[in-house]
Structures are given as structure tokens and as C-alpha cells.
C-alpha positions as CSV (number, residue, x, y, z in Angstrom):
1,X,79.7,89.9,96.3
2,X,81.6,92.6,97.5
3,X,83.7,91.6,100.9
4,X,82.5,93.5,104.4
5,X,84.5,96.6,105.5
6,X,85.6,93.8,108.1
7,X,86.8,91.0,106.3
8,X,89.4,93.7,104.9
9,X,93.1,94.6,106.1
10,X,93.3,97.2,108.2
11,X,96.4,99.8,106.9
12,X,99.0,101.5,108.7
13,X,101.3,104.5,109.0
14,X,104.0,103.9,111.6
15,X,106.8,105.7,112.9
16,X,109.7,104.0,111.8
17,X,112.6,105.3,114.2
18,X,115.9,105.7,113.2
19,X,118.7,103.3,111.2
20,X,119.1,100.0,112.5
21,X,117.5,100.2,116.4
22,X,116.2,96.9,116.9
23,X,119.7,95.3,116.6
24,X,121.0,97.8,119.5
25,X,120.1,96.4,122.8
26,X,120.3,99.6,125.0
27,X,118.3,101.8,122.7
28,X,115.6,98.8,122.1
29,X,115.6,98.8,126.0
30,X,115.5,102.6,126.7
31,X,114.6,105.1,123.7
32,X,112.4,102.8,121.5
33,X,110.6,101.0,124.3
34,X,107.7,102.3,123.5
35,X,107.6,101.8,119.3
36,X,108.9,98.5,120.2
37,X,106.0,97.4,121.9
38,X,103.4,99.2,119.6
39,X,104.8,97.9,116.3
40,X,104.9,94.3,117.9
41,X,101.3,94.3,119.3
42,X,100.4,94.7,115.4
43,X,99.9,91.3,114.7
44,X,97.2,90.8,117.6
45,X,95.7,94.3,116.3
46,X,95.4,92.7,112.6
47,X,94.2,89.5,113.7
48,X,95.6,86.7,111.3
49,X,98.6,86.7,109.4
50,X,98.3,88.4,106.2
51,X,99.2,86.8,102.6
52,X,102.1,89.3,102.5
53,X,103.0,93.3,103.1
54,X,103.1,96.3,101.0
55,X,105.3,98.5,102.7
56,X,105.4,101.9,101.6
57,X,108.6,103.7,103.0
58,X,110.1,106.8,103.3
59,X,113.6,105.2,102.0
60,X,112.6,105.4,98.4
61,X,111.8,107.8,96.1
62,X,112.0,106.9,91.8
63,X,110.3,108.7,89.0
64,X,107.3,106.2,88.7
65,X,105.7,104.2,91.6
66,X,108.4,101.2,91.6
67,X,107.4,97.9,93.0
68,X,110.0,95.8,94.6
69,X,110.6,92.3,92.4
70,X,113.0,90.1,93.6
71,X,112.1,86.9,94.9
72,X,114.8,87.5,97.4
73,X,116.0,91.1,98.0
74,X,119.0,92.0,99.3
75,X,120.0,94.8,102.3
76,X,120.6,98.6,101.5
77,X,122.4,100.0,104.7
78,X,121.1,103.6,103.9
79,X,122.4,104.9,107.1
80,X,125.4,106.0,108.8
81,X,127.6,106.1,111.7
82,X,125.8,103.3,113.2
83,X,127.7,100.7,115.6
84,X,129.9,98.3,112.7
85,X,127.4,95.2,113.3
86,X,124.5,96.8,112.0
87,X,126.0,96.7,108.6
88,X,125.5,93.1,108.8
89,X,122.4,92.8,109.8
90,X,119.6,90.7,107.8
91,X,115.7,90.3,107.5
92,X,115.1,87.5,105.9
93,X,111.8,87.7,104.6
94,X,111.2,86.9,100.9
95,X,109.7,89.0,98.7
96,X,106.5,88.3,96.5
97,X,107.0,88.4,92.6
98,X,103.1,87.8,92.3
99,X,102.2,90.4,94.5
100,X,104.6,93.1,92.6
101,X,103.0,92.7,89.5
102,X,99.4,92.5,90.7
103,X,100.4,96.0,92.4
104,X,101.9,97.2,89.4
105,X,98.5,96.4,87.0
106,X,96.6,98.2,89.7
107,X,98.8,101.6,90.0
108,X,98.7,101.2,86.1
109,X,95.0,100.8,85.9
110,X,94.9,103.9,88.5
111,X,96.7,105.8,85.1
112,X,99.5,106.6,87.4
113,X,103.6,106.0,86.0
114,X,104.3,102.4,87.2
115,X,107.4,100.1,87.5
116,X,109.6,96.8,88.6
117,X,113.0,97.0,90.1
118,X,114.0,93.4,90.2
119,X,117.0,94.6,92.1
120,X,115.9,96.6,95.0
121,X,116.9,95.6,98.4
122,X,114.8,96.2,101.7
123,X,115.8,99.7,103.3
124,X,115.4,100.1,106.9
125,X,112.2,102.0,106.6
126,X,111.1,98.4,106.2
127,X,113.4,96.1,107.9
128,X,113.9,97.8,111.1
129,X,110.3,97.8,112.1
130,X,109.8,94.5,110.4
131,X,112.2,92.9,112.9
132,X,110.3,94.0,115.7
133,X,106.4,93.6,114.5
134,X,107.4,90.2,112.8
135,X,110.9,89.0,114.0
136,X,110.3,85.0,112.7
137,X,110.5,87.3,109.0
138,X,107.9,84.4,107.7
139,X,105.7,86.8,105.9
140,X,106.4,88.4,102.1
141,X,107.5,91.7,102.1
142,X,107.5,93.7,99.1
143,X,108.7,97.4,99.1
144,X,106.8,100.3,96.4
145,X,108.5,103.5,95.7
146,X,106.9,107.4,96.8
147,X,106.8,109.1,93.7
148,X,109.7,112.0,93.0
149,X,108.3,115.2,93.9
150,X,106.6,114.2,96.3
151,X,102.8,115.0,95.5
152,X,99.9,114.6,98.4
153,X,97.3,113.8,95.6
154,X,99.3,111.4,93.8
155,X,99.9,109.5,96.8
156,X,96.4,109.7,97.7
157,X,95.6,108.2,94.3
158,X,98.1,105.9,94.7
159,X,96.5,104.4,97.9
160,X,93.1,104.4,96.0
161,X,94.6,102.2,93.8
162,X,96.2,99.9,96.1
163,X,93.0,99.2,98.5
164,X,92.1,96.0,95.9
165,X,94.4,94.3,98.2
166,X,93.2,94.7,101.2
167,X,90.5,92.0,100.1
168,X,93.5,89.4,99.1
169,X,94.7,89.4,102.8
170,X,97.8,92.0,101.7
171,X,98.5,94.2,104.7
172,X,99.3,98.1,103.8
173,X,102.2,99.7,105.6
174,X,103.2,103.5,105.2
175,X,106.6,103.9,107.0
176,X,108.1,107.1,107.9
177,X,107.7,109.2,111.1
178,X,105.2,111.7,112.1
179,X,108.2,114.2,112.9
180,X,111.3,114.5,111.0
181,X,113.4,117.3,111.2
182,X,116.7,116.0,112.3
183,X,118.0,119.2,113.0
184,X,115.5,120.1,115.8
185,X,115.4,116.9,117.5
186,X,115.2,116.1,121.2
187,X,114.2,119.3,123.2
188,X,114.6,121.3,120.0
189,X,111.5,119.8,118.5
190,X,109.2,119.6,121.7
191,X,106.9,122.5,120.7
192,X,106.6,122.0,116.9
193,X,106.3,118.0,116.9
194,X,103.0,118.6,119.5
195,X,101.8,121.4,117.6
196,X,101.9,119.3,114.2
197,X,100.7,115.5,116.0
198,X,98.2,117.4,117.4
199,X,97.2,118.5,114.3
200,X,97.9,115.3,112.2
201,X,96.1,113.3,115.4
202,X,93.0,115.6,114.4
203,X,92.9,115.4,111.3
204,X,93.0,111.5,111.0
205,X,90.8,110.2,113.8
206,X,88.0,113.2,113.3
207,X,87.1,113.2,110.1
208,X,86.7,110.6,107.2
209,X,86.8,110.7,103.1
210,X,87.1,113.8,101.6
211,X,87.0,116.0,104.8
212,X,90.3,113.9,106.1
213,X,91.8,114.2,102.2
214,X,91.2,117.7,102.1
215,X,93.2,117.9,105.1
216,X,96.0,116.1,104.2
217,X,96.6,117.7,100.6
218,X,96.5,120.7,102.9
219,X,99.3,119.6,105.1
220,X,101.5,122.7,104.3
221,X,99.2,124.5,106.1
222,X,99.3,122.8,109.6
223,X,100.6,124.0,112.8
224,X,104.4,123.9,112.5
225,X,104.3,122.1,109.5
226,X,107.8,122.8,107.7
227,X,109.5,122.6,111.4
228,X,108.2,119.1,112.0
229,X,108.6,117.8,108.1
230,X,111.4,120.4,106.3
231,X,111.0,117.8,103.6
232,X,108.0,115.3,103.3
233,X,109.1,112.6,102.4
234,X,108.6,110.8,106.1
235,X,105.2,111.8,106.4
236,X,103.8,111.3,102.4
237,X,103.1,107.2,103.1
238,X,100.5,108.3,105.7
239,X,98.5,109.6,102.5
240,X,99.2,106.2,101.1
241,X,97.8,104.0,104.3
242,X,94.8,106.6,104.2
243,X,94.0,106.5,100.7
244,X,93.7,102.7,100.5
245,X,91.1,103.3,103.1
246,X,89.7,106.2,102.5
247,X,85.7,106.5,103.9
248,X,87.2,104.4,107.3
249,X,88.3,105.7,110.6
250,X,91.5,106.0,111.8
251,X,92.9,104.7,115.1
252,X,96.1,106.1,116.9
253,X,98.2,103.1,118.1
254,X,101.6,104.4,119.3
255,X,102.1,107.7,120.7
256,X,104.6,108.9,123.3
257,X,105.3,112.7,123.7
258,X,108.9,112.5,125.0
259,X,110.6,110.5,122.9
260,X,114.2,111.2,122.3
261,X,114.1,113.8,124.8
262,X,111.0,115.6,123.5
263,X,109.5,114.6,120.3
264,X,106.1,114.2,119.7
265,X,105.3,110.5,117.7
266,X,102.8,108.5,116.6
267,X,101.6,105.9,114.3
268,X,97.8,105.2,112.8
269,X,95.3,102.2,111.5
270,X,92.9,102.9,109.3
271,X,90.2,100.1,108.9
């Protein structure tokens, strides 16, 4: 029997924010108000705690679709000039050897390039939003690679592959950030982040399957597209999150358009 649409995971693509916030009291308090309260309210959104996390994030690009396989993975501090305690900083989550390889057979079965790093450490396209949507770190959390170069369809494809696990109670996360063009930031990037989240907002919640995929393959060709994303890497796990659920509507749940002074954000369910 195959399991109802709603007995499934829902995915995600969330806006990450930037290095280490969480462990920075005045920016939690003042600049990421907002994400802070959308990625916490996740876990009432989903329902019941899931069996572990995929998380998709921007952090990590390799040459095949790398799965994450330590049983315990270590930190990567991929950011810089940060306050000195943020270097130290741990989420403690384990990881899920099971669940790598079961992702691995499934990207493989897909015929896409597929691997095991059983060194890889969590990046903070992971932990920092992990600390805030599920700060008692009791749930798996096992990290997968974009593929070099970047492709839409591959990552499309690559979600296909993955929504098997939505059924075994594994919760999809895509982590980047709907705008990221760190040179236009704040004020800078007022009129090209709304022109592109408008677009982006569009394009996810009105329309489904392959009018939505279409779209996104097509990103290059939105609004503002190369001022709001100079380099994709921040917005390719949204085709991830929608490819693993494909023919089902998407719901925005964070938005603010003043953030950092200016910026257009948001993050999407699907499911």
C-alpha cells in the first residue's frame, strides 16, 4: 500500500542566516528575531519528531552527491571574523550511519554520482539553524553534498530520489538563503531581493510539478536574478526540498522584508 500524501514529511527550504547567530545574544534578539521564531515553530508545523534530518546545505559542494557518515561528526567553523566563542560552539546531535547509506542506494539508484565522507563535520548551514529549530540536538542529523557545478536539473533529480524517505519519518531540509549577494546587502539589496522573492514566492506557492520545475530550471531568468544570487549555491537546495515533493504545494513560512536593513527573505514547506 502506498502511504497518503499526509502520513509523509513535509520538506523545507529555509533561510539559514549568517555564521554562528544563535550563539550571539544581541543579534538573536534584534536582526534574526524573526528567523528565530519561524525556524523554531518548525517542529509544531511537522507535527512529530521525525526519525532523523537530511539537511541539504549551501556549505558543501563535492564532485558526487556526498552523504555525511560519521556516527558523530565534528564542527567546521566555515566562517570568519565572528566573536572568538563562536569557534567553540557545538551541536551535539549524532549523525545516522543507516540513514547515509540508505540515501546513498537511493541517489545511486537515481543513476546520479554518489558518495560517503566518513569524516565530514556539520557546517553552519546546518548547525546554526539546528540550534534554534531543535536546541535539545536529540534528533540525527546527517548532512549531503550539492553537486559541483551547480546544475538545477540535477538537484531536481536529486530530490526525486530522495522523497523515499519522506515515508520512513526522515525530514528534508534545503538550507541556504533566498538572497545572497553579500555585496549588496542591507539597503543595497532592497529592490533586487523583492524583485527576485517575489518572483521565487510565485513561483513556488502557484504552481505545482512540472509548471513549478520549469520554473526553477529557469531561475536565470527571474527578476534580478544574478543581483540576488551572483552565485547559486544558496538558493540550489530549494530545488532539492521541491523535487522530493514535487506534485505538492508549497507554503511560505518565514518572510520579513527588512531584514538586515532591507533584504527580502523567506523560507518554504512543501507537503
Amino acid at each position: 500500500m502506498t502511504p497518503s500524501t499526509s502520513a509523509r514529511m513535509p520538506t523545507y527550504f529555509i533561510s539559514h542566516g549568517g555564521g554562528p547567530w544563535p550563539w550571539m545574544p544581541q543579534a538573536l534578539q534584534t536582526t534574526y528575531a524573526r528567523l528565530a521564531a519561524a525556524l523554531a515553530d518548525m517542529p509544531r508545523q511537522v507535527g512529530r519528531k521525525p526519525k532523523a534530518i537530511l539537511m541539504v546545505s549551501a556549505h558543501w559542494e563535492a564532485p558526487a552527491f556526498t552523504v555525511q557518515g560519521a556516527e558523530r561528526p565534528g564542527m567546521i567553523y566555515d566562517y570568519y571574523g565572528f566573536p572568538e566563542e563562536t569557534y567553540q560552539v557545538r551541536y551535539a546531535s549524532s549523525g545516522s550511519p543507516a540513514l547515509a547509506v540508505r540515501t546513498l542506494e537511493l541517489v545511486r539508484a537515481a543513476g546520479l554520482p554518489a558518495d560517503i565522507d566518513a569524516a565530514r563535520g556539520y557546517d553552519h548551514g546546518m548547525f546554526s539553524p539546528m540550534a534554534v529549530m531543535i536546541p535539545e540536538a536529540d534528533v540525527p542529523v546527517v548532512q549531503l553534498s550539492l553537486l559541483r557545478g551547480l546544475d538545477p536539473e540535477a538537484h531536481i533529480r536529486l530530490g526525486r530520489s530522495l522523497a523515499a524517505l519522506r515515508d520512513e519519518e526522515v525530514l528534508i531540509v534545503g538550507s541556504g538563503l533566498s538572497y545572497h549577494n553579500l555585496r549588496a546587502f542591507g539597503p543595497a539589496g532592497q529592490a533586487a531581493s523583492a524583485a527576485f522573492d517575489g518572483w521565487l514566492g510565485d513561483a513556488l506557492m502557484h504552481h505545482e510539478g512540472s509548471a513549478r520545475t520549469e520554473r526553477l530550471l529557469r531561475w536565470e531568468q527571474a527578476p534580478a536574478a544574478r543581483q540576488a544570487h551572483p552565485r547559486e549555491e544558496h538558493l540550489i537546495p530549494v530545488m532539492v526540498a521541491a523535487g522530493a515533493a514535487e506534485n505538492e504545494a508549497a507554503t511560505r513560512v518565514y518572510h520579513e522584508d527588512g531584514f538586515a536593513g532591507g533584504i527580502s527573505v523567506s523560507s518554504y514547506r512543501f507537503g
